[in-house]
C-alpha positions in Angstrom: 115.5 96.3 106.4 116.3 93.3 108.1 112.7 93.4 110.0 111.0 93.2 107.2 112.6 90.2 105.8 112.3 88.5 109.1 108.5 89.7 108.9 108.3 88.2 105.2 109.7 84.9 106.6 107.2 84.7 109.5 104.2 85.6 107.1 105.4 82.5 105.1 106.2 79.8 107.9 103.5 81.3 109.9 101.7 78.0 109.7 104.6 75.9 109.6 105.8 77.3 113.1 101.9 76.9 114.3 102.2 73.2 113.9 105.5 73.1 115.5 104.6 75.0 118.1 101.6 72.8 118.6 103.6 69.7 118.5 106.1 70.9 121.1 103.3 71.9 123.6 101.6 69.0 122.7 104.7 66.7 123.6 105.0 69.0 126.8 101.9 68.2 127.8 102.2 64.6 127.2 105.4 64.1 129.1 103.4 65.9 132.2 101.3 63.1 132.6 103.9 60.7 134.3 104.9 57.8 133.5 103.2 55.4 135.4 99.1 54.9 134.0 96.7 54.9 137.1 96.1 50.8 138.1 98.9 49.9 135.5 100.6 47.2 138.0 102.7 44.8 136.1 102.8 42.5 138.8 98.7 42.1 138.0 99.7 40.9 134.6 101.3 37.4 133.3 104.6 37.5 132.2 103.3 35.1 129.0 102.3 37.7 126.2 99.2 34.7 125.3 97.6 34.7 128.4 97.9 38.2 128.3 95.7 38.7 125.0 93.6 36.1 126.3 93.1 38.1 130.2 92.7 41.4 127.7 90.0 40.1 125.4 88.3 38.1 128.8 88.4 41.6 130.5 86.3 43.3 127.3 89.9 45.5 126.9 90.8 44.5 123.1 89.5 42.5 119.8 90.6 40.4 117.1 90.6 41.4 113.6 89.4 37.4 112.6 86.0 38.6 115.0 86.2 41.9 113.3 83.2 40.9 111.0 81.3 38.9 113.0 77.7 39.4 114.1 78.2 39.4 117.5 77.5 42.5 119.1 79.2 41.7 122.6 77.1 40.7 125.9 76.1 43.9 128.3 75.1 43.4 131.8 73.0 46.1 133.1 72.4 46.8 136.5 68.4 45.2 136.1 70.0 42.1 135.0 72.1 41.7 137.9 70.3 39.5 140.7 72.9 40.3 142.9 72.9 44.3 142.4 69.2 43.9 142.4 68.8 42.1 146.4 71.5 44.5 147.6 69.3 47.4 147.1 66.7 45.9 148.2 67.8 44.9 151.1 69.6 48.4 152.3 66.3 50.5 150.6 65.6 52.0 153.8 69.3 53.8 154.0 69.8 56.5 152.0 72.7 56.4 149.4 75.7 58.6 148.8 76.9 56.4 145.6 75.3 53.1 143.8 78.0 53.0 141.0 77.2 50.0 139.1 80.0 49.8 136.4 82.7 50.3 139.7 80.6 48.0 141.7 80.2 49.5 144.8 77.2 51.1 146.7 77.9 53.0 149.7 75.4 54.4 152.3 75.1 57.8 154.4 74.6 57.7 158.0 71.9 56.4 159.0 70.3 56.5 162.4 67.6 56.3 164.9 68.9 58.4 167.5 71.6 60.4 168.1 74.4 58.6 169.7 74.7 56.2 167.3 75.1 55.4 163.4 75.4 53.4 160.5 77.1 53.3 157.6 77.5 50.4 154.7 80.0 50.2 152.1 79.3 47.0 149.8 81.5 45.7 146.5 81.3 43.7 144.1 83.9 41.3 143.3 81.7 39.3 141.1 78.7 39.0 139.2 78.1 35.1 140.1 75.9 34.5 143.2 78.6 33.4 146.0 79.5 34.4 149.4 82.9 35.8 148.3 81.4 37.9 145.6 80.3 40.8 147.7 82.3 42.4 150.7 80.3 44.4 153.1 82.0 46.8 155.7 79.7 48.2 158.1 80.7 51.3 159.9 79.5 52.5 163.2 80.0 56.4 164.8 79.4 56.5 168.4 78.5 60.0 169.8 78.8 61.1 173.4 78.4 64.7 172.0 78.2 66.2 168.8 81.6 66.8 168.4 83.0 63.9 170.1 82.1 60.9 168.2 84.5 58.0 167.2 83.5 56.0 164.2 84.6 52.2 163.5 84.4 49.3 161.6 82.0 46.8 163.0 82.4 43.2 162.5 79.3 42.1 164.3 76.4 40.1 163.3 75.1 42.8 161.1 77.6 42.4 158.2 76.8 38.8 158.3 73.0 38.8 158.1 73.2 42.0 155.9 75.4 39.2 153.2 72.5 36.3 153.9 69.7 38.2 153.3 71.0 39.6 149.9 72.4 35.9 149.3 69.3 34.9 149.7 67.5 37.5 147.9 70.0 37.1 144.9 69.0 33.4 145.1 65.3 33.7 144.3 65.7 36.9 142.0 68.0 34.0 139.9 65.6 31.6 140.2 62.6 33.7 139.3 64.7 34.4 135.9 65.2 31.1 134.9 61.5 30.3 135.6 61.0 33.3 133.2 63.4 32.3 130.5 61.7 28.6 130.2 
């Protein structure tokens, strides 16, 4: 007797209990993620809640509702645009690539080598869009083989990485140039 009233009662909450159920696992789930968001460093942040709106909105991470109706449709950079992207191709084309990631701004190269003993590798970022000689860091790997299985791989800091950062300065430099020649 009594499982059929307890069957009656489930029939009736049946979909009441789904939504419970579905917010309790959905809670669960939640809570599992940690606390901590990934590259959430308050330290990164000012303490003043102004500048922080104003860092957000500089950073593309937020609006205003007074810009809400507005015309303007935002300002995309693509990776064609981009004189500095652009050289930095050009001037490692003859490597092959593992990763050009343009929205992380990094490229990074395989191995590349002329005989067996000894390697390259580039790794360049991007740490801003404006044609300077702090706005790209280039690390330049070398492996050094005696045998296959004995090599030993390092970071160079030779003349390479320097004339690997003036040629795509300078190619950056004309690409710019050629644009605003363009534009007029």
């Amino acid at each position: 007797m009594h499982y059929k009233i307890l069957k009656k009662l489930l029939m009736i909450y049946s979909n009441k209990l789904r939504l419970i159920f579905t917010l309790i696992l959905g809670l669960f789930l939640l809570n599992s993620c940690g606390g901590k968001l990934p590259g959430a460093d308050a330290r990164k942040f000012p303490a003043d809640p102004a500048k922080r709106v104003q860092q957000n909105l500089k950073e593309g991470k937020g609006f205003r509702i007074k810009d809400f109706g507005s015309n303007s449709g935002g300002t995309f950079e693509f990776a064609s645009s981009n004189e500095l992207w652009r050289a930095s191709l050009d001037t490692i084309d003859f490597m092959p690539l593992v990763s050009a990631n343009y929205s992380g701004g990094i490229i990074i190269t395989d191995w590349y080598s002329q005989d067996q003993n000894e390697a390259i590798k580039i790794t360049l970022r991007f740490l801003s869009n404006e044609i300077r000689s702090d706005a790209i860091d280039i690390k330049v790997f070398l492996k050094k083989c005696r045998i296959e299985e004995n090599c030993k791989i390092s970071e160079s800091e030779g003349n390479l990485k320097k004339e690997l950062k003036k040629q795509i300065l300078k190619k950056a430099a004309l690409y710019e140039k050629e644009k605003k020649e363009e534009d007029k």
